[in-house]
Z-matrix of the N, CA and C atoms (Angstrom, degrees):
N
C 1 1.445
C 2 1.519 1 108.78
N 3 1.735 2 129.64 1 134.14
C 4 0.699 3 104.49 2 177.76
C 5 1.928 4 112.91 3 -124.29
N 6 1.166 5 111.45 4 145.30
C 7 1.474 6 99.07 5 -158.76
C 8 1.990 7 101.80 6 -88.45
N 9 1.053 8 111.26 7 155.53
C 10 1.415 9 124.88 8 174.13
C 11 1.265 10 115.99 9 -62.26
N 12 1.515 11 133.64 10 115.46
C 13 1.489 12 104.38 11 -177.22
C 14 1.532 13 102.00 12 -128.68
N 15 1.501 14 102.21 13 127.01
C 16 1.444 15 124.26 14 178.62
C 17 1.723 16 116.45 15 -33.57
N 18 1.149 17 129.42 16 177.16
C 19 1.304 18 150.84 17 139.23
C 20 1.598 19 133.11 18 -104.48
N 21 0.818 20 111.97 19 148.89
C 22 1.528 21 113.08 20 -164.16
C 23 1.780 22 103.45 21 -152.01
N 24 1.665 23 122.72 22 167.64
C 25 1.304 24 139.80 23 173.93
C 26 1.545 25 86.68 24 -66.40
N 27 1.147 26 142.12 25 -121.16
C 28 1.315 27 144.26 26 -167.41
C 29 1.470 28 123.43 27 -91.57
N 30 1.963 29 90.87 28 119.92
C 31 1.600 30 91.11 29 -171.69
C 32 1.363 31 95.77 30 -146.24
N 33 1.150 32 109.51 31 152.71
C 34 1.559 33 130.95 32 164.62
C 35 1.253 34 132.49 33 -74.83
N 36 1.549 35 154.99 34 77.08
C 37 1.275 36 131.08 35 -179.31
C 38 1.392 37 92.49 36 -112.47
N 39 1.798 38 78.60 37 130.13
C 40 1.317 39 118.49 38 161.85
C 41 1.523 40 131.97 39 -99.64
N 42 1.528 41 114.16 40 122.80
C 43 1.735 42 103.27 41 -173.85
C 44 1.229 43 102.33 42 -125.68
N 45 1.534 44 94.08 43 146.15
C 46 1.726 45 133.41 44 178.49
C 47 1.608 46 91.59 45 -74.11
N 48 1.234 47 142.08 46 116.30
C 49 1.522 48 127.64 47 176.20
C 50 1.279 49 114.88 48 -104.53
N 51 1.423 50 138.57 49 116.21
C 52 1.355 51 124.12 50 -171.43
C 53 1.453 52 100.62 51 -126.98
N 54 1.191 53 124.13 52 156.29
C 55 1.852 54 142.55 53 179.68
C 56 1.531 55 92.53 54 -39.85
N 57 1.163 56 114.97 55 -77.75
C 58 2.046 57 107.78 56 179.74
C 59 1.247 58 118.57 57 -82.35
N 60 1.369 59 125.92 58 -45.28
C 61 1.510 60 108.60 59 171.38
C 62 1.219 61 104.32 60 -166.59
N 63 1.397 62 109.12 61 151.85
C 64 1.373 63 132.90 62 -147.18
C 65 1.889 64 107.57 63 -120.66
N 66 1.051 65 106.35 64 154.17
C 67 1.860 66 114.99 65 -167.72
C 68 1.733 67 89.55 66 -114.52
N 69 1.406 68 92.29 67 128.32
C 70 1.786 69 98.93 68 162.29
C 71 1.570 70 112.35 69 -120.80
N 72 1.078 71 118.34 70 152.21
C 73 1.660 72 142.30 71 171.74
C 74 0.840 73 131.94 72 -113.54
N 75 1.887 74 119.00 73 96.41
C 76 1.448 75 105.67 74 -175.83
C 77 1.292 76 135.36 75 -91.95
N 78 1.225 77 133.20 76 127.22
C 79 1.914 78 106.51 77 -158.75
C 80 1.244 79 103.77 78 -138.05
N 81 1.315 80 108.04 79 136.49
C 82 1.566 81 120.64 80 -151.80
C 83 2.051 82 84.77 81 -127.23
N 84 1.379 83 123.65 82 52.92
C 85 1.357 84 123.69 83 153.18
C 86 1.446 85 103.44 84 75.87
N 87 2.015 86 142.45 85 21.73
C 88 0.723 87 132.17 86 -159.98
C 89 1.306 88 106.75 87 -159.58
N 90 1.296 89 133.99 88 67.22
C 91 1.935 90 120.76 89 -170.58
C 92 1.563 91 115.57 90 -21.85
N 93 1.088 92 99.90 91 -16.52
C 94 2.224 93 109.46 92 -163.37
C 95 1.486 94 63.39 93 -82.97
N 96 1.297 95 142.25 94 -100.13
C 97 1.430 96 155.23 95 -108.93
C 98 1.827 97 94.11 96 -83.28
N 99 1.127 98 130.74 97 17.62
C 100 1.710 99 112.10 98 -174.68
C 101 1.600 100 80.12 99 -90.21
N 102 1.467 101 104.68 100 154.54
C 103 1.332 102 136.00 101 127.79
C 104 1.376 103 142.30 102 -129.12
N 105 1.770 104 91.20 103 152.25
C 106 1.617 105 81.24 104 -163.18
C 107 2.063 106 105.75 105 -113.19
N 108 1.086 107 100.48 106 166.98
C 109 1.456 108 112.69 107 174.83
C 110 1.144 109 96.13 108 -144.94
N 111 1.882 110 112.55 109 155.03
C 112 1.366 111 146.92 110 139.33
C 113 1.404 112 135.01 111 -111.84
N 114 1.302 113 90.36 112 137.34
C 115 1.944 114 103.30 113 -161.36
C 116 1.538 115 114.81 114 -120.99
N 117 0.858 116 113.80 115 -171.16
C 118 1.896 117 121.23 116 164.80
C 119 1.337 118 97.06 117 -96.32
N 120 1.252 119 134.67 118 163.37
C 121 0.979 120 167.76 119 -142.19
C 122 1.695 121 97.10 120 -131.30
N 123 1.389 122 128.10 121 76.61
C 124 1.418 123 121.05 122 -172.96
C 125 1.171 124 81.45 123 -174.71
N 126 1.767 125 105.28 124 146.07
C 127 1.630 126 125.07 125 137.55
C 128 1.265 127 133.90 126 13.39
N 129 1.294 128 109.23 127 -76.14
C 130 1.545 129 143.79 128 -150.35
C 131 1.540 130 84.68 129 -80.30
N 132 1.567 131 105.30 130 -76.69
C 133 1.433 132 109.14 131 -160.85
C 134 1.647 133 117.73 132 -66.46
N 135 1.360 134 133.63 133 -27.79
C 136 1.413 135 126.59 134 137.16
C 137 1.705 136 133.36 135 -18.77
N 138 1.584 137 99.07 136 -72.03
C 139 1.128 138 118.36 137 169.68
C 140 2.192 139 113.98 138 -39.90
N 141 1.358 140 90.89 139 -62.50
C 142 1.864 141 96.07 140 167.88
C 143 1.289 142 94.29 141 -37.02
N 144 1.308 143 116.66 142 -73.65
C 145 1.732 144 112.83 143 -142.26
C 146 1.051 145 116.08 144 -72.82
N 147 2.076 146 129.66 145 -22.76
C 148 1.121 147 125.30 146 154.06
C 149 1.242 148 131.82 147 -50.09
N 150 1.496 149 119.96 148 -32.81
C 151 1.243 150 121.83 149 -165.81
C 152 1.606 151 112.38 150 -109.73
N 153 1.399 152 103.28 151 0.19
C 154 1.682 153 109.03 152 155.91
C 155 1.790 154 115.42 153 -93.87
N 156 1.413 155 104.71 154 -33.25
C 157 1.465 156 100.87 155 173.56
C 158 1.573 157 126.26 156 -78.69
N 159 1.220 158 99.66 157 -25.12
C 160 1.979 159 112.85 158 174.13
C 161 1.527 160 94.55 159 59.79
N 162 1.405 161 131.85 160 48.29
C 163 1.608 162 107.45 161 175.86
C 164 1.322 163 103.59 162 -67.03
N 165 1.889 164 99.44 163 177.86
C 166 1.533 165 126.14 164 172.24
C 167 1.370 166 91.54 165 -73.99
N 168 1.267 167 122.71 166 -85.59
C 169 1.523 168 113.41 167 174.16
C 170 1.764 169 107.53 168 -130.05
N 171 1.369 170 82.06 169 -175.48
C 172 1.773 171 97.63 170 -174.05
C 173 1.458 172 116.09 171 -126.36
N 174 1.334 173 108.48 172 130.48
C 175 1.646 174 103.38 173 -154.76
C 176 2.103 175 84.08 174 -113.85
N 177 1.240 176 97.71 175 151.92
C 178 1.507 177 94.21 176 -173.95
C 179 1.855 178 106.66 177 -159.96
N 180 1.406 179 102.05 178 121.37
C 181 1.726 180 91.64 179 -162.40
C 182 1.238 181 127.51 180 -83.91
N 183 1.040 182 135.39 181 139.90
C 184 1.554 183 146.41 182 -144.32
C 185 1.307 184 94.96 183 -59.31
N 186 1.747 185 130.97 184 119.30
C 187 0.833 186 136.29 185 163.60
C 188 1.609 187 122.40 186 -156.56
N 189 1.079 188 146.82 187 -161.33
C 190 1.200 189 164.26 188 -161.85
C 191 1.592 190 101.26 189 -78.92
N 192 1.079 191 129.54 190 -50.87
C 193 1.400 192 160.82 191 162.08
C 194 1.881 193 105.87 192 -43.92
N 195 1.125 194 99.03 193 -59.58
C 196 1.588 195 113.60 194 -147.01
C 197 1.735 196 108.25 195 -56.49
N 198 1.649 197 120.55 196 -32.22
C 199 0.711 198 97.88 197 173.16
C 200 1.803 199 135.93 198 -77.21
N 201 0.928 200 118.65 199 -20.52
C 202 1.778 201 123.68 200 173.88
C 203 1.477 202 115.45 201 -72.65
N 204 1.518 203 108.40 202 -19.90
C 205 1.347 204 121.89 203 167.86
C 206 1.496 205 98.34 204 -83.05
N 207 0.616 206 170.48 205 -79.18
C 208 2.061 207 170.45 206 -159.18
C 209 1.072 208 73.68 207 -41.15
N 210 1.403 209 121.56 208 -103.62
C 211 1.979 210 136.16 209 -170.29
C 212 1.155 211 117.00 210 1.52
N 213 1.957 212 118.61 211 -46.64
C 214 0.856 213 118.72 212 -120.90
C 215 1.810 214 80.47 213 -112.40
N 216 1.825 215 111.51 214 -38.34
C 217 1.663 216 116.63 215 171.86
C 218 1.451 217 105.50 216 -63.70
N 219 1.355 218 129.35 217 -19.63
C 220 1.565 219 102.99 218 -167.48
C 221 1.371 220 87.64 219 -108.83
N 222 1.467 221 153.71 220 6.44
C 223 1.153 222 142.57 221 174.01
C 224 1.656 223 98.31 222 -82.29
N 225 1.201 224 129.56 223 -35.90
C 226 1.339 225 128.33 224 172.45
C 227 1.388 226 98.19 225 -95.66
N 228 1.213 227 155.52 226 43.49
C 229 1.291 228 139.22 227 129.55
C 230 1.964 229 104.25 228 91.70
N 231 1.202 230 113.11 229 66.99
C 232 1.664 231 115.05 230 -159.69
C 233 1.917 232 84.80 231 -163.06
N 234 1.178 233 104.54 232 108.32
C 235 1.750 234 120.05 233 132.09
C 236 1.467 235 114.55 234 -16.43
N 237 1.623 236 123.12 235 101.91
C 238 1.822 237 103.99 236 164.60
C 239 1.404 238 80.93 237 -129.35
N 240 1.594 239 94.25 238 142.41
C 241 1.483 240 127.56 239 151.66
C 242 1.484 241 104.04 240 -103.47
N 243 1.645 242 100.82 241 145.90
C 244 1.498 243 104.12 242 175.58
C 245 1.544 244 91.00 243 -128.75
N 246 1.659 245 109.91 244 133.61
C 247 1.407 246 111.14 245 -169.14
C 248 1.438 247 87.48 246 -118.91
N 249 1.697 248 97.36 247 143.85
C 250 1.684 249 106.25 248 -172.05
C 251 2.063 250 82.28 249 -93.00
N 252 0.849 251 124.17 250 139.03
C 253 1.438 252 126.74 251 160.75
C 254 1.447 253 104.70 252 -100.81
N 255 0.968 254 134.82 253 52.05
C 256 1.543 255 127.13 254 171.42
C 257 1.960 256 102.96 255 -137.75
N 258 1.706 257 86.52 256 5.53
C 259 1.861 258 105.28 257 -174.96
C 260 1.568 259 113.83 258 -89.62
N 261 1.410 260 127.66 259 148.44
C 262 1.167 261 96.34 260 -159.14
C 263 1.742 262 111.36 261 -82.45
N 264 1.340 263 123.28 262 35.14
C 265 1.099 264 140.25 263 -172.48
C 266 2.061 265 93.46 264 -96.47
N 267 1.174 266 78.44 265 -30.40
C 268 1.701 267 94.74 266 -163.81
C 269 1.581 268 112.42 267 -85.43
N 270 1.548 269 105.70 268 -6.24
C 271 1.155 270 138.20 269 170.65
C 272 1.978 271 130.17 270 -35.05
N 273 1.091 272 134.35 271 88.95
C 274 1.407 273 105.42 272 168.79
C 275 1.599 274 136.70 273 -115.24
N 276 0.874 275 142.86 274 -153.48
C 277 1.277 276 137.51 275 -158.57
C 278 2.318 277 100.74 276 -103.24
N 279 1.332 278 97.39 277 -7.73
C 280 1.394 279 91.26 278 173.12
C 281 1.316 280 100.18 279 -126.71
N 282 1.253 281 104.41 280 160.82
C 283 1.675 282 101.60 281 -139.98
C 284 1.636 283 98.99 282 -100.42
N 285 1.508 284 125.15 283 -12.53
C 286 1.661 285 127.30 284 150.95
C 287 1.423 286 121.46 285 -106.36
N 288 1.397 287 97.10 286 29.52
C 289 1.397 288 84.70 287 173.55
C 290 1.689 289 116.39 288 -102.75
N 291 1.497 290 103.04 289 164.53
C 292 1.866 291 84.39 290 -172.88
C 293 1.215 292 89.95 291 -140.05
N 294 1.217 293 117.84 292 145.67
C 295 1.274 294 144.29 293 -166.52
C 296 1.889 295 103.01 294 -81.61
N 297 1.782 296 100.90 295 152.07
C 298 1.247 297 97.34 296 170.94
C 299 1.536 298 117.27 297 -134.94
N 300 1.050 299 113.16 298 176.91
C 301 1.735 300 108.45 299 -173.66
C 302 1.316 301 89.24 300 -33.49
N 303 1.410 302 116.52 301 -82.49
C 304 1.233 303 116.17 302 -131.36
C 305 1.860 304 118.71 303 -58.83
N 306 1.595 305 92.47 304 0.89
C 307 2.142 306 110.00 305 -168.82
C 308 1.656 307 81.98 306 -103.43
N 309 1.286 308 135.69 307 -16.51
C 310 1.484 309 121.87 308 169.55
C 311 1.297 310 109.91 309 -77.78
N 312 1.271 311 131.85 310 -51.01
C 313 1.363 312 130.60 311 -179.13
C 314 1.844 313 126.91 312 -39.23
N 315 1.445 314 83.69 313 -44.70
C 316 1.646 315 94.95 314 -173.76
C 317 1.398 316 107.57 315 -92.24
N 318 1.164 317 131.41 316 12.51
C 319 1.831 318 141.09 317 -169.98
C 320 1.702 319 84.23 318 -81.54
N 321 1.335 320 136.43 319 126.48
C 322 1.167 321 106.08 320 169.61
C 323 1.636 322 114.29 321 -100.16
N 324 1.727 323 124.80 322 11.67
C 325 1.501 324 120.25 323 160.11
C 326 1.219 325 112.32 324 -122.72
N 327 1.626 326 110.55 325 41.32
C 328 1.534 327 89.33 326 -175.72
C 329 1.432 328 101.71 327 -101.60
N 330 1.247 329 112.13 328 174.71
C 331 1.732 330 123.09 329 -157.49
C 332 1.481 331 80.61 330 -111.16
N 333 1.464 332 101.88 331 140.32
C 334 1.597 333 112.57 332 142.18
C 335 1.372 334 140.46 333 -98.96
């Protein structure tokens, strides 16, 4: 299922990036207000979701993936942060657990 996700003046999407398809989070400053979508993992379908969501920027976690995705937000005019989660920003309170876009977004001091 995939849910509709709004636009807003300042928002965050954050993506989960995976080899076939990847989960985004859009967050407009409000856990009530995130939404999420799932996509393919391609070009094309990125490109859609940037230019229907208009974020402030796009935070995306350091991976295998991450670089053609950066390339790919500032070639269309989009903010990317690439957050290493292995930083101790990236840090959580159980000791295998690993954080995902969407637990970076809502951190409100964590560094990228």
């Amino acid at each position: 299922m995939t849910t509709t996700i709004p636009t807003a003046a300042s928002t965050i999407l954050a993506i989960d990036l995976g080899k076939y398809k990847s989960v985004a989070c859009l967050y407009a400053g409000s856990p009530d207000s995130a939404r999420f979508d799932s996509f393919t993992t391609d070009r094309a379908r990125l490109t859609q979701l940037l230019q229907r969501c208009q974020p402030s920027v796009v935070v995306i976690e350091a991976c295998l993936l991450a670089g053609w995705v950066h390339d790919l937000c500032g070639h269309l005019g989009f903010p990317g942060l690439v957050a290493n989660t292995a930083s101790e920003a990236g840090s959580s309170s159980t000791a295998n657990a690993r954080p995902t876009a969407t637990t970076l977004c809502v951190w409100p001091n964590s560094t990228l």
